[in-house]
C-alpha positions in Angstrom: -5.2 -13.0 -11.8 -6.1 -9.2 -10.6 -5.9 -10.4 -7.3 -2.5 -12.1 -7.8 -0.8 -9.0 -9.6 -2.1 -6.9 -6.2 -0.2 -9.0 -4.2 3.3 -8.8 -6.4 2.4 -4.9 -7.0 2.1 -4.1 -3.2 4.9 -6.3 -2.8 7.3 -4.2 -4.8 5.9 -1.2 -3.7 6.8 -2.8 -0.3 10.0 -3.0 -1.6 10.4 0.2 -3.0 9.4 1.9 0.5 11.8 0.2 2.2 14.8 0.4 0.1 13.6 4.5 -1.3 12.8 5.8 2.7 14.8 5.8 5.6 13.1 4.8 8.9 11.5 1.3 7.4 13.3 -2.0 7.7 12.7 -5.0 6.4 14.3 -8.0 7.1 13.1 -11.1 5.5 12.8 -13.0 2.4 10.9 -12.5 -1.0 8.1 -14.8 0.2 7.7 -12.6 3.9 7.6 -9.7 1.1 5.2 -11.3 -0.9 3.3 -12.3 2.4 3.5 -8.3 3.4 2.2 -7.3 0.0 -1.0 -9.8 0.2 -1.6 -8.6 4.0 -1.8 -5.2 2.2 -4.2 -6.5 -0.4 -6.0 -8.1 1.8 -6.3 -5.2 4.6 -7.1 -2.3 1.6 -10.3 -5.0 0.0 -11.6 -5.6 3.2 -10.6 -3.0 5.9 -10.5 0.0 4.0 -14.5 0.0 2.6 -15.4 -0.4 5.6 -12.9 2.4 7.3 -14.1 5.0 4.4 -17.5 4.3 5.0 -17.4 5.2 8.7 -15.0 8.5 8.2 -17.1 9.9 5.4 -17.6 12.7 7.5 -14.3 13.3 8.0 -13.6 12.8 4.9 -15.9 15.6 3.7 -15.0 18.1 6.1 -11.1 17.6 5.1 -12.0 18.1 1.5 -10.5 14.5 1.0 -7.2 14.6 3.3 -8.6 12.3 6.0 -8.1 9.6 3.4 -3.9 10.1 3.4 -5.0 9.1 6.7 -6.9 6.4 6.3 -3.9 5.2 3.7 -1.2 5.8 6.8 -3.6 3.8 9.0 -3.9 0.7 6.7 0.1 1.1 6.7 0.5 1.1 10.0 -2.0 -2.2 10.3 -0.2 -4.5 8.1 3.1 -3.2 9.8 1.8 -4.7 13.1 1.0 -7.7 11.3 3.5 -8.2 8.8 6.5 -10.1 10.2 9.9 -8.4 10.2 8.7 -5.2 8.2 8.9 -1.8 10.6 8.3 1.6 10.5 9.6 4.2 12.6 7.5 7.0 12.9 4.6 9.3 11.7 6.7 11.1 9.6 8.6 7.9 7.4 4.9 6.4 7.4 3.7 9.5 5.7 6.7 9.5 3.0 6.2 5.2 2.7 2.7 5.8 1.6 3.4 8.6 -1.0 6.1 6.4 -2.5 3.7 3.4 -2.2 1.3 5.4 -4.1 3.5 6.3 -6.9 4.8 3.1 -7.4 1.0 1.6 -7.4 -0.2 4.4 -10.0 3.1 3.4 -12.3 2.1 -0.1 -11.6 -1.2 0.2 -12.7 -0.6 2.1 -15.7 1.8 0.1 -17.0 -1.0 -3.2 -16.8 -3.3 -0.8 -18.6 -0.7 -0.4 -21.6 -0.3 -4.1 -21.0 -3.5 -4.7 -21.8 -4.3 -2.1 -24.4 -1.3 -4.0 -26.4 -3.4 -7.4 -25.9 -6.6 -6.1 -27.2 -5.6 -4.0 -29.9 
C-alpha cells in the first residue's frame, strides 16, 4: 500500500512541477503520469542508496548540499526515461525538485494525520 501511495504522490508532485514551473512539459496521459511517478519511486528506492552511499564524501564536505544534487540527478534520470515528460535546463530542474519536495513533505504529512485519525 506504501509503495502504491509513492507512485500516486510522485505522480502529483509530477504534476505539480509541470503545471507550477515553466521549462517542463508534459504531454501524456494520467497513466504516462502515473508511469513517471513509479519510475521516480522506483529510481529514489533503488538508485538513490546506492548514489548516497558513494558521494558521502561529498556529501560531508558540502555540509549536506551535494544531496540537492543528488535529488536534481534522480530528476534528470527519470526524465530520460520517462516518456513525453522534459525538462529544459539546470536551472527549471533545480526549481522542479524544490516544488517536488514541498509537495512530497505536504503529501506525507497529510498520510501521517491520516493515520493518526485511524489509530486514535
Amino acid at each position: 500500500m506504501r509503495i502504491l501511495i509513492s507512485i500516486v504522490a510522485n505522480a502529483v508532485a509530477l504534476f505539480a512541477t509541470a503545471y507550477v514551473v515553466p521549462g517542463i512539459t508534459f504531454a501524456g496521459s494520467w497513466v504516462q503520469l502515473l508511469v513517471a511517478g513509479a519510475i521516480f519511486g522506483l529510481l529514489n528506492l533503488i538508485v538513490r542508496p546506492i548514489a548516497l552511499l558513494l558521494s558521502l564524501p561529498a556529501l560531508v564536505l558540502t555540509l549536506g548540499l551535494f544531496y540537492f544534487v543528488l535529488n536534481v540527478a534522480m530528476l534528470a534520470l527519470a526524465e530520460w526515461i520517462a516518456p513525453d515528460f522534459t525538462i529544459d535546463g539546470f536551472w527549471t530542474y533545480v526549481g522542479a525538485v524544490i516544488v517536488m519536495w514541498l509537495v512530497n513533505v505536504a503529501v506525507g504529512r497529510l498520510l501521517r494525520a491520516i493515520q493518526g485519525d485511524e489509530l486514535g
